[in-house]
C-alpha positions as CSV (number, residue, x, y, z in Angstrom):
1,X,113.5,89.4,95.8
2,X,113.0,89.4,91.8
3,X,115.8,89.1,89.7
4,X,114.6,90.8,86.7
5,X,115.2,94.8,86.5
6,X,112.9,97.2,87.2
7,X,112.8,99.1,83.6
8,X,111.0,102.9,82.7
9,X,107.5,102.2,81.8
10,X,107.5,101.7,77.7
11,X,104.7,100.8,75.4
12,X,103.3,97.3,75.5
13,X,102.0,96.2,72.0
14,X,99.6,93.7,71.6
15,X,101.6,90.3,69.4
16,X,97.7,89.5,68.5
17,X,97.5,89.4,64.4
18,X,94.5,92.3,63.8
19,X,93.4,92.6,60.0
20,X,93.8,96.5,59.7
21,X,96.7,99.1,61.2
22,X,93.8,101.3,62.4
23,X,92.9,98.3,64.7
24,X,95.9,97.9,66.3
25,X,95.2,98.6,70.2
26,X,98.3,100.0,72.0
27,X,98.5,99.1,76.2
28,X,100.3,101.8,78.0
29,X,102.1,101.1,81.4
30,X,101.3,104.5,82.6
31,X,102.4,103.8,86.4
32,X,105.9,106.1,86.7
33,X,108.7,104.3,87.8
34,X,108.8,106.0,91.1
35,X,105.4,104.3,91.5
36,X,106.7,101.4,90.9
37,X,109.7,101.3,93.2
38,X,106.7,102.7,95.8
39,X,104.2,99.6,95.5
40,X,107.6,97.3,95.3
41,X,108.5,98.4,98.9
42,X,104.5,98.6,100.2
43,X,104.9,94.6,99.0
44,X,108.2,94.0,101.0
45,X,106.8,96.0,104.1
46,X,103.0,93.7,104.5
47,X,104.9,90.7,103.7
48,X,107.2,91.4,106.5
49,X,110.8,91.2,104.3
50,X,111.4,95.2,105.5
51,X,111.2,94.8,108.8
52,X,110.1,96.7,112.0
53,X,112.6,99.0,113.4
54,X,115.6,98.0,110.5
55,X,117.3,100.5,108.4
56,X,117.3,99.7,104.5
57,X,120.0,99.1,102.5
58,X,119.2,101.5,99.6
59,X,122.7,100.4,97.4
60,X,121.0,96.8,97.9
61,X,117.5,97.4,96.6
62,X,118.8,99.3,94.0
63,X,120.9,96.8,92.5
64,X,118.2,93.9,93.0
65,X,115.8,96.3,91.2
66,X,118.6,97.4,88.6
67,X,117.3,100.7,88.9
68,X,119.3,104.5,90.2
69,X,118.5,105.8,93.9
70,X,117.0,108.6,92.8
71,X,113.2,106.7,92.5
72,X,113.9,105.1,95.4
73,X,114.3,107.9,97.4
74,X,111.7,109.6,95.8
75,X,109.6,106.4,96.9
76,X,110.9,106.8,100.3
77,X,110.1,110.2,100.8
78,X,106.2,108.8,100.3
79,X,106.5,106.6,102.3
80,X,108.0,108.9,104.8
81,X,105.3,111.5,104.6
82,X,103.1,108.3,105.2
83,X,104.6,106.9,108.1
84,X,105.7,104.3,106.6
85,X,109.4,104.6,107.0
86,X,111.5,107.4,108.7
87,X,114.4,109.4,106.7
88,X,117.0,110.4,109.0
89,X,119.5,112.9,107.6
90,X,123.5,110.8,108.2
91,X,122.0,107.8,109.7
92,X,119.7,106.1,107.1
93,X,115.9,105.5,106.3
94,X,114.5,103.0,109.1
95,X,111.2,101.4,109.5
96,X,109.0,102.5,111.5
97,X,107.7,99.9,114.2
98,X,103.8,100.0,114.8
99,X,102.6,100.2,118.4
100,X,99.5,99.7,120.4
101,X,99.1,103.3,120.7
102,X,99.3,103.5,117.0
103,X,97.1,101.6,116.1
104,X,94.2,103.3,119.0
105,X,94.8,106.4,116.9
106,X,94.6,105.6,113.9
107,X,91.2,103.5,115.1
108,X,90.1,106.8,116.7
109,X,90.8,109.1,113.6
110,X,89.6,106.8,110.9
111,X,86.7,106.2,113.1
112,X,85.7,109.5,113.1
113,X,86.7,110.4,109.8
114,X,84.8,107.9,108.0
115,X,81.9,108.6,110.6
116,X,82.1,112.5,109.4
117,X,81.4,111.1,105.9
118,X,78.4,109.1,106.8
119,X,77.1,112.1,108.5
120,X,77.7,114.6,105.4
121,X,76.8,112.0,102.7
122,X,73.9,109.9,104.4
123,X,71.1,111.3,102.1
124,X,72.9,110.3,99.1
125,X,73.3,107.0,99.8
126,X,70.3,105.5,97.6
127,X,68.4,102.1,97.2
128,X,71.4,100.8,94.8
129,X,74.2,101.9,97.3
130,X,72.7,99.9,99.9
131,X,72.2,97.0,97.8
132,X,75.9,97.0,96.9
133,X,76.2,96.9,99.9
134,X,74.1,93.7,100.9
135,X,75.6,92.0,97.8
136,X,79.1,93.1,98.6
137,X,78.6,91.4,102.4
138,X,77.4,88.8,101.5
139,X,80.7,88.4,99.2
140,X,82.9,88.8,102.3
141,X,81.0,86.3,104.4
142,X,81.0,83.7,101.2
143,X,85.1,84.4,101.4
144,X,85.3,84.1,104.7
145,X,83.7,80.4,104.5
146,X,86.5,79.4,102.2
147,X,89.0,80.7,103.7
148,X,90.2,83.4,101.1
149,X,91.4,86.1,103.4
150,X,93.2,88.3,100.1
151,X,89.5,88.3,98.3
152,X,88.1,89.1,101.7
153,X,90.5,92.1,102.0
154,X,89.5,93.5,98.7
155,X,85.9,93.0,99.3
156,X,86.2,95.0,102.7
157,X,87.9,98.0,101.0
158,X,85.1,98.0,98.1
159,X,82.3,98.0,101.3
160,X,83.7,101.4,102.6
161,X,84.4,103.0,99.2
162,X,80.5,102.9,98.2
163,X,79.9,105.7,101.0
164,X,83.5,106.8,100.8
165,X,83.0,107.9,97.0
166,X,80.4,109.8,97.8
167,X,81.9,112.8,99.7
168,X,83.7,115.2,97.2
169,X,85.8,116.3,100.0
170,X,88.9,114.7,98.4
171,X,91.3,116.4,101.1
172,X,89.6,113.8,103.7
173,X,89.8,111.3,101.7
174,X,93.3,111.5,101.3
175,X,94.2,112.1,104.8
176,X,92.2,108.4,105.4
177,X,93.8,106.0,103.0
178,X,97.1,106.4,104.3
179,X,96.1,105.8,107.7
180,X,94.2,102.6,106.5
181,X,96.7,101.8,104.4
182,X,99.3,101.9,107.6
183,X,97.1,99.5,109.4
184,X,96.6,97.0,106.6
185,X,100.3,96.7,105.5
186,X,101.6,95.8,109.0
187,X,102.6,92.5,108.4
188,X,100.1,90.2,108.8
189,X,101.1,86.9,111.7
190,X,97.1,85.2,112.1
191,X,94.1,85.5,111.0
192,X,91.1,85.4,113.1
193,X,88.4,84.2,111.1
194,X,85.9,85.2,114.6
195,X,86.9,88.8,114.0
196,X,86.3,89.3,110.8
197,X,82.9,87.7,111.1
198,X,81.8,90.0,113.8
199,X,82.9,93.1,111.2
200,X,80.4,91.6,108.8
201,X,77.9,92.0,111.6
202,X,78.8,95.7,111.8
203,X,77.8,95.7,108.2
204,X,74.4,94.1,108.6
205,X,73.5,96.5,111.3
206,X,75.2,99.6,109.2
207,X,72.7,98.9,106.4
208,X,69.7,98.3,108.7
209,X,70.4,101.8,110.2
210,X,70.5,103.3,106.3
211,X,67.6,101.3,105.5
212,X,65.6,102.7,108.2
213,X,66.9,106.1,107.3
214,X,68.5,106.5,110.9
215,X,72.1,108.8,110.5
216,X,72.6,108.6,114.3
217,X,72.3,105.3,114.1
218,X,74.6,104.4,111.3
219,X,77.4,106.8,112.7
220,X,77.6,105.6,115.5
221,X,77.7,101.8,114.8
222,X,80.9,103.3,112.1
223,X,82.4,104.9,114.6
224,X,81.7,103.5,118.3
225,X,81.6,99.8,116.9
226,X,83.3,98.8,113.7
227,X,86.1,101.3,114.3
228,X,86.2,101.1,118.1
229,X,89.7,100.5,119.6
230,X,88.0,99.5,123.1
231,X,85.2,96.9,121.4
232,X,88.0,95.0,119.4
233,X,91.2,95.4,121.4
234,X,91.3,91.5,121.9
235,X,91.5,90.9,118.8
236,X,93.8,93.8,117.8
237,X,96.2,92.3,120.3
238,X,96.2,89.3,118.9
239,X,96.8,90.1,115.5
240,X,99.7,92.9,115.4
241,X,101.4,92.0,118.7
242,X,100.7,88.4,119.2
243,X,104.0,87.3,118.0
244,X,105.7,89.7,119.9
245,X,107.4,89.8,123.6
């Protein structure tokens, strides 16, 4: 846990000598302090410190933070509407455990979610898209051969954003991330290099159905490949539940 307080975001000026006051640049921690608190306790949950099924000790995290309970709570009721954590009126706010059957659904509705997009964006998606794309595989697989899962991990969200950003339905888009988000901050117990190779095969064959201007195609290797529950339970297995009884 950091020992240094969380304070209210405050102006952050630059201690670089500039010849003239009109130069002087200004940086502006604009992330609220609720955010804060928020990404703080996303951190603690992926790296496994809030663990599964445990009730947290909001007089604890407050002090540790140096900071009131009312941003945590605030924090908390995100991450509730998340599913992240559950509030329970007179009892506390508990973690919420992930299970098999969690993470089938959130395979099926992310699945189709992101497959809806395809569908509704697919003749936007232009020359340059799909050679963001190429470059942006090729990336992964380069991480993948050194081992550097966290770059990896970035690079993967960046592959789905360049169709994601298309669709202007915004609603969808937030109903996804969350779900994603879910699914990626489960603390993480292996890594299976095999698995992640085989998802920069989904890629390849993604982009050959854009290339060739097939939408059936490229929906359904989103949907009933890269995001099947059934194709990759194996591996899913292995990599939530493999530590568990």
């Amino acid at each position: 846990m950091p020992s240094s307080k969380m304070a209210e975001p405050q102006f952050q000026i630059s201690s670089d000598p500039l010849p003239a006051a009109e130069e002087t640049q200004v940086t502006i921690n604009s992330k609220s302090l609720r955010e804060q608190v928020y990404e703080y306790l996303r951190g603690e949950l992926h790296g496994g410190r809030l663990v599964s099924g445990s009730m947290i000790n909001l007089t604890l995290i407050s002090k540790q933070l140096g900071i009131s309970k009312t941003p945590l709570r605030d924090a908390l009721l995100q991450l509730d509407a998340e599913g992240f954590v559950t509030i329970s009126p007179r009892r506390g706010v508990f973690v919420n455990p992930v299970t098999i059957d969690d993470v089938r659904h959130s395979y099926e509705i992310v699945g189709a979610l992101e497959a809806a997009v395809i569908f509704s964006v697919f003749d936007r998606i232009g020359k340059a898209h799909i050679e963001k794309m190429k470059f942006n595989n090729a990336e992964l697989k380069a991480a993948l051969e050194r081992d550097d899962f966290q770059s990896y991990y970035q690079l993967n969200i960046a592959f789905h954003h360049v169709f994601l950003e298309l669709s202007d339905n915004r609603m969808l888009q937030r109903i996804i991330m969350p779900i994603r988000q879910r699914l990626y901050d489960f603390p993480r117990r292996c890594y299976i290099k095999e698995w992640e190779l085989r998802n920069c095969g989904d890629h390849d064959d993604f982009i050959k159905a854009l290339e060739r201007g097939d939408r059936n195609a490229a929906v359904n290797v989103w949907r009933d490949v890269h995001w099947s529950f059934t194709v990759y339970e194996s591996y899913i297995r292995q990599f939530y539940f493999s530590g568990d009884s």
